[in-house]
C-alpha positions as CSV (number, residue, x, y, z in Angstrom):
1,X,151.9,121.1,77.2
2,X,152.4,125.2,77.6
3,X,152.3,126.4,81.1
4,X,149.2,128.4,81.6
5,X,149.3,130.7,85.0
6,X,145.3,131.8,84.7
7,X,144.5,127.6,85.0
8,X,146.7,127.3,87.7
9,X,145.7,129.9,89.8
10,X,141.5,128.5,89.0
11,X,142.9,125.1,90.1
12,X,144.5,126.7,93.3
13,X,141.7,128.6,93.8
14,X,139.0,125.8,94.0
15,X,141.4,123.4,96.0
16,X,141.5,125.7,97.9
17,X,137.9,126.2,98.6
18,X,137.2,122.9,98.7
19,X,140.4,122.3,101.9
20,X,138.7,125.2,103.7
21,X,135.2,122.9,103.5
22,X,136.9,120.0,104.7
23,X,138.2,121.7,108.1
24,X,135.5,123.1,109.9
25,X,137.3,126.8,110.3
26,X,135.5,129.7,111.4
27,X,135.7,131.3,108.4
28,X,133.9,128.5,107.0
29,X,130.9,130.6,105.8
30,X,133.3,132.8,104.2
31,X,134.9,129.8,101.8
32,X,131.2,128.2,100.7
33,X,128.4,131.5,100.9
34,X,130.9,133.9,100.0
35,X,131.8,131.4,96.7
36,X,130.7,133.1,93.8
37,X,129.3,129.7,92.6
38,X,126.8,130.0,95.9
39,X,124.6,132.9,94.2
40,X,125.4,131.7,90.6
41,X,122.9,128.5,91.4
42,X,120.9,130.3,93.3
43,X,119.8,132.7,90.2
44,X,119.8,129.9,88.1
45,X,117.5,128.1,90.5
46,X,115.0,131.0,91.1
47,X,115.0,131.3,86.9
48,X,114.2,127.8,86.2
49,X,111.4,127.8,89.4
50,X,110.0,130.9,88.0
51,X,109.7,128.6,84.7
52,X,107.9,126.3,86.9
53,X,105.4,128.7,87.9
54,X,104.6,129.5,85.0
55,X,103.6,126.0,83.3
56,X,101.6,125.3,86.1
57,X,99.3,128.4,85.7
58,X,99.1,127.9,82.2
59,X,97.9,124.3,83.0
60,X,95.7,125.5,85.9
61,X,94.1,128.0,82.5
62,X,93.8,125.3,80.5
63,X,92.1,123.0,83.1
64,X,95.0,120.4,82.9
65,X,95.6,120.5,86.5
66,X,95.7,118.3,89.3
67,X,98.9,116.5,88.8
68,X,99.7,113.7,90.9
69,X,101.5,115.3,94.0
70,X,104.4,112.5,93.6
71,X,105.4,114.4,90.6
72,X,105.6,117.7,91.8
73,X,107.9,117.2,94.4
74,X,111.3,118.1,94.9
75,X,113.8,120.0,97.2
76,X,116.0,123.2,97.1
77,X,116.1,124.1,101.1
78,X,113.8,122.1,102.6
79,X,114.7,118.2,103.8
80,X,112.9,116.6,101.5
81,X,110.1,117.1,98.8
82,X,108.2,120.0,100.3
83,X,109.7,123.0,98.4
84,X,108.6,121.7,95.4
85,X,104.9,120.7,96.6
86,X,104.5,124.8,98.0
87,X,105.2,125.6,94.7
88,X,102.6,124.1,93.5
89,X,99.7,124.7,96.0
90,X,100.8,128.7,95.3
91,X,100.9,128.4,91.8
92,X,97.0,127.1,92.3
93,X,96.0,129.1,95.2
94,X,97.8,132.3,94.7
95,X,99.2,134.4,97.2
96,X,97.9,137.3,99.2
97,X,101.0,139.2,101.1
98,X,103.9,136.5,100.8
99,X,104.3,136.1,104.9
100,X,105.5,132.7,106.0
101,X,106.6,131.4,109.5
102,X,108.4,128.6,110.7
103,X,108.7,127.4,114.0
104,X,111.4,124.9,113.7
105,X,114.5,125.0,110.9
106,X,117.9,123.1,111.0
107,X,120.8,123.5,109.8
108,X,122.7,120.5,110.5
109,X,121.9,117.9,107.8
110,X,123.4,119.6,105.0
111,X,127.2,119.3,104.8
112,X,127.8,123.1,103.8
113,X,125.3,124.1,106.7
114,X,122.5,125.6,104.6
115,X,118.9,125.7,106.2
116,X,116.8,122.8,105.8
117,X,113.4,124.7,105.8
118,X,110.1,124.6,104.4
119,X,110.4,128.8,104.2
120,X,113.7,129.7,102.8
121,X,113.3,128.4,99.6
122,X,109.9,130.9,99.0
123,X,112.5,133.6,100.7
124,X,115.4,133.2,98.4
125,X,113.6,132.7,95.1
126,X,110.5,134.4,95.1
127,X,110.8,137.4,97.1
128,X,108.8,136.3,100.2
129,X,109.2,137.9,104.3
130,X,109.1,136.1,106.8
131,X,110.0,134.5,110.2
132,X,111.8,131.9,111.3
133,X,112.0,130.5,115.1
134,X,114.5,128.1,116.4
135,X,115.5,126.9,120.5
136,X,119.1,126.5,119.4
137,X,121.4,129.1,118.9
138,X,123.9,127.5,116.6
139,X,120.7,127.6,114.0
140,X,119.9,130.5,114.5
141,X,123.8,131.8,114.1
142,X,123.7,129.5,110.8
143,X,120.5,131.0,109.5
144,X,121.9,134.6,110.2
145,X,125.1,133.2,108.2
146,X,123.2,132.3,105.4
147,X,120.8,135.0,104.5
148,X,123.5,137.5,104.9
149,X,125.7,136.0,102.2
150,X,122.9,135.1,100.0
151,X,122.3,138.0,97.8
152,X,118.7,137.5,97.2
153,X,118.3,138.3,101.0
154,X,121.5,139.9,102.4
155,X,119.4,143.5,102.6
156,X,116.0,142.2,103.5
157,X,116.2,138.7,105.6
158,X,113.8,137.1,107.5
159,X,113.3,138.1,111.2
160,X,114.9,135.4,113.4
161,X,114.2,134.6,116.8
162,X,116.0,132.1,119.0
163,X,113.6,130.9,121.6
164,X,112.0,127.9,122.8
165,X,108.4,128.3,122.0
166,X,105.7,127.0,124.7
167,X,102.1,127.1,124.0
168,X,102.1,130.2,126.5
169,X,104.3,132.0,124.6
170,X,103.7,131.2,120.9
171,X,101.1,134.1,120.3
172,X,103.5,136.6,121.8
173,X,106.6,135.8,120.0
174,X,104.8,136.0,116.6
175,X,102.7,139.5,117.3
176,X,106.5,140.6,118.6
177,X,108.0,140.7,115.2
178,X,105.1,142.7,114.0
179,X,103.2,139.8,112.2
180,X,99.4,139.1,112.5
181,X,96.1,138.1,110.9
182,X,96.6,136.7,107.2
183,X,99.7,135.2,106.1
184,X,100.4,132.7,103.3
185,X,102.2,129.9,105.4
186,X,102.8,128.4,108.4
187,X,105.4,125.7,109.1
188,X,105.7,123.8,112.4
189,X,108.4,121.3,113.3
190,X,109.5,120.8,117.0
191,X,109.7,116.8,117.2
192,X,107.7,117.4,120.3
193,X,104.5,119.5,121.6
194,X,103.8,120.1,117.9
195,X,99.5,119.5,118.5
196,X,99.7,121.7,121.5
197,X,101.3,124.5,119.8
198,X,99.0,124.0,116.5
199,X,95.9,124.0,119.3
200,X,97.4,127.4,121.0
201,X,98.1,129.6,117.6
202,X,96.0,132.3,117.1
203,X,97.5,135.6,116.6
204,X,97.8,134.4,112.7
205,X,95.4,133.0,110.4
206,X,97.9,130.9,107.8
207,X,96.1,130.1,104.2
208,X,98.8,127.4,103.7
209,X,99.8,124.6,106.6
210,X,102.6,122.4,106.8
211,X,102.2,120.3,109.8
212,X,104.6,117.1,111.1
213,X,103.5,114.1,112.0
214,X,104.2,111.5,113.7
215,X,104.3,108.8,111.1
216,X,105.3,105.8,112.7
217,X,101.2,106.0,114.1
218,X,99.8,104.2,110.7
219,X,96.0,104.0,112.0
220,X,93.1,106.1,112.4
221,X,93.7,106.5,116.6
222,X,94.2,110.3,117.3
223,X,96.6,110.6,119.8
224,X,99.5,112.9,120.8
225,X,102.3,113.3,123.4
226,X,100.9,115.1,126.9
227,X,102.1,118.3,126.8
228,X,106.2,118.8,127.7
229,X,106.0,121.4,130.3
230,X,110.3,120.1,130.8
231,X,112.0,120.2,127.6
232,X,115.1,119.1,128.5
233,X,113.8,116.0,130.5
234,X,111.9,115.4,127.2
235,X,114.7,115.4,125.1
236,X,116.3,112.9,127.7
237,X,113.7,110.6,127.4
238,X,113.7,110.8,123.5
239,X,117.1,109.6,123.5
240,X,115.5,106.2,124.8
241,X,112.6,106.6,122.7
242,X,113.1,108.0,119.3
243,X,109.7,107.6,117.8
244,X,108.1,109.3,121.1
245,X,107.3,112.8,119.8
246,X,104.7,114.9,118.1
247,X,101.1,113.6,117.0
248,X,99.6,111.0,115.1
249,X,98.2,112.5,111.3
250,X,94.5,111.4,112.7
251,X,95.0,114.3,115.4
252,X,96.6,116.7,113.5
253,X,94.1,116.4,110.7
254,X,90.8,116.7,113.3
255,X,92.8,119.7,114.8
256,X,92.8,121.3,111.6
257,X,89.5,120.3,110.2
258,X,88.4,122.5,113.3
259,X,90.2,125.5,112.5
260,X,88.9,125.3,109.1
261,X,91.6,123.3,107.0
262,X,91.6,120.0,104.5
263,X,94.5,117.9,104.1
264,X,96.0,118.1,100.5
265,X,99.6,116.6,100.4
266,X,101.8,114.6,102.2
267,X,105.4,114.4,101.5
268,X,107.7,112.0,100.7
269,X,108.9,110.9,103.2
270,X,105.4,110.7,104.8
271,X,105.6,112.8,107.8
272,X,104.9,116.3,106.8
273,X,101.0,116.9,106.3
274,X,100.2,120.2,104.1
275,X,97.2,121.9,104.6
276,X,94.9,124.6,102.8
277,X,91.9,126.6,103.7
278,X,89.0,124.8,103.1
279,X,87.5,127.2,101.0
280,X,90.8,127.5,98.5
281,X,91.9,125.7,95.4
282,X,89.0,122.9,95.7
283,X,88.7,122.3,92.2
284,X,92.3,121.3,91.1
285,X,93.2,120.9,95.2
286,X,91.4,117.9,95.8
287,X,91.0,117.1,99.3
288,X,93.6,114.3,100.3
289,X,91.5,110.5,101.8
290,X,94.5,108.8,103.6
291,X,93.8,105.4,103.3
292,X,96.0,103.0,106.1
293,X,97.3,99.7,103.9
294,X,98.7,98.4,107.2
295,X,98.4,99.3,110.9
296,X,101.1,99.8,113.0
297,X,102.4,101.6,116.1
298,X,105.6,103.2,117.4
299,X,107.3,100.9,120.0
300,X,106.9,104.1,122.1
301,X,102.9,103.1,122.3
302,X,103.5,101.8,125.7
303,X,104.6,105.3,126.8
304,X,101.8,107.9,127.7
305,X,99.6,108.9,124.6
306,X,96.8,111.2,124.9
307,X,93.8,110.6,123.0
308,X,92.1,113.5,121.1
């Protein structure tokens, strides 16, 4: 076999990318964002999504739509099916000014670090702004990380904000990093006083929601978590009782219906509700009827529950 120097040093070069992975250096977003094989998929992604976009309007024209949500489902940033299912709800809805927000992003269950969000992906591939709010720090260092090496975003990325948001505080932090009225999305994940937050927002008026749950409630009672004026005590307590957070979907979906929403979609997973004005997409956005096969609790149910 002849001896050839340009595949040895391609062989090097990707064992050697692959051993920086492996130990967690430093430079660690240097050997995986910096990869030129990092904004290679990502063009190829935001090609074949913009393909995707494209089929669904011409099916929405030709009165073809809605398609089961099961089947539109799939994931590029976010943790499970949701990218896939905002996709579609803009492809029927349209957009106004491509604003989203997300309280609540994480960055530690993907192995290269990249940002499990329900934002980024509309960020990256389809030229949205937006905002992203996280407590911890490390996220918010990750997230920085990320959308500097990402080409798509490295000159115009999200505003982030590392803070702990408090239903006292919610409205100000948003109207600080200049966003109000209108925007396209909201996304709230904080495995904790997510109702009360929902219930104190209203320096925005969102078109699109994406709202967890708590699913282990499976029945029509409306209840929530009393308001966690002491997060670290609550995260303390969580650590005895890991299905003790958020709301059930009963309470998030009358919260909504007040502020002038109807449940569409649920995820995968089945703990991510989504949202729309009431007034939007009605035709092929029918409005979701959750119907309970089975009723069960959380074993947290003899902890404190509010009703609402």
């Amino acid at each position: 076999m002849l001896y050839n120097p340009f595949l040895m040093i391609l062989k090097f070069k990707d064992f050697f990318y692959k051993f920086r992975g492996l130990w967690h250096f430093k430079q660690k977003d240097f050997a995986y964002l910096s990869h030129p094989l990092f904004n290679r998929n990502i063009l190829a992604d935001q090609l074949s999504q913009k393909q995707i976009v494209n089929q669904y309007v011409s099916m929405r024209k030709a009165n073809l739509l809605p398609l089961p949500i099961n089947q539109v489902g799939w994931r590029a940033f976010s943790q499970f099916d949701e990218d896939g299912i905002l996709l579609y709800i803009f492809s029927i809805i349209g957009t106004t000014n491509r604003l989203a927000i997300e309280i609540g992003a994480d960055c530690s269950g993907d192995f290269l670090e990249f940002p499990e969000s329900n934002i980024t992906n509309l960020i990256v591939n389809h030229d949205w702004q937006g905002l992203i709010v996280d407590a911890s720090a490390k996220n918010i260092k990750k997230l920085t990380r990320f959308f500097k090496n990402c080409r798509n975003t490295s000159y115009h990325p999200p505003a982030l904000i590392k803070a702990l948001v408090d239903r006292q505080n919610i409205n100000q932090l948003i109207k600080k990093s200049g966003l109000t009225g209108e925007i396209d999305l909201f996304s709230l994940d904080v495995d904790s006083n997510d109702y009360w937050l929902f219930q104190a927002l209203e320096i925005i008026q969102p078109r699109v929601l994406v709202l967890e749950f708590n699913q282990f409630w499976q029945s029509k009672d409306a209840v929530t978590i009393p308001y966690q004026e002491d997060a670290a005590a609550f995260t303390k307590l969580r650590t005895e009782n890991t299905d003790y957070f958020g709301a059930s979907l009963e309470a998030m979906t009358k919260l909504a219906k007040q502020k002038g929403y109807r449940l569409v979609a649920l995820n995968s997973f089945g703990h991510n509700a989504f949202f729309v004005k009431a007034n939007l997409g009605k035709k092929f956005l029918p409005t979701l009827q959750v119907k309970q096969t089975k009723t069960s609790y959380p074993e947290s149910k003899k902890l404190e529950w509010v009703r609402v």
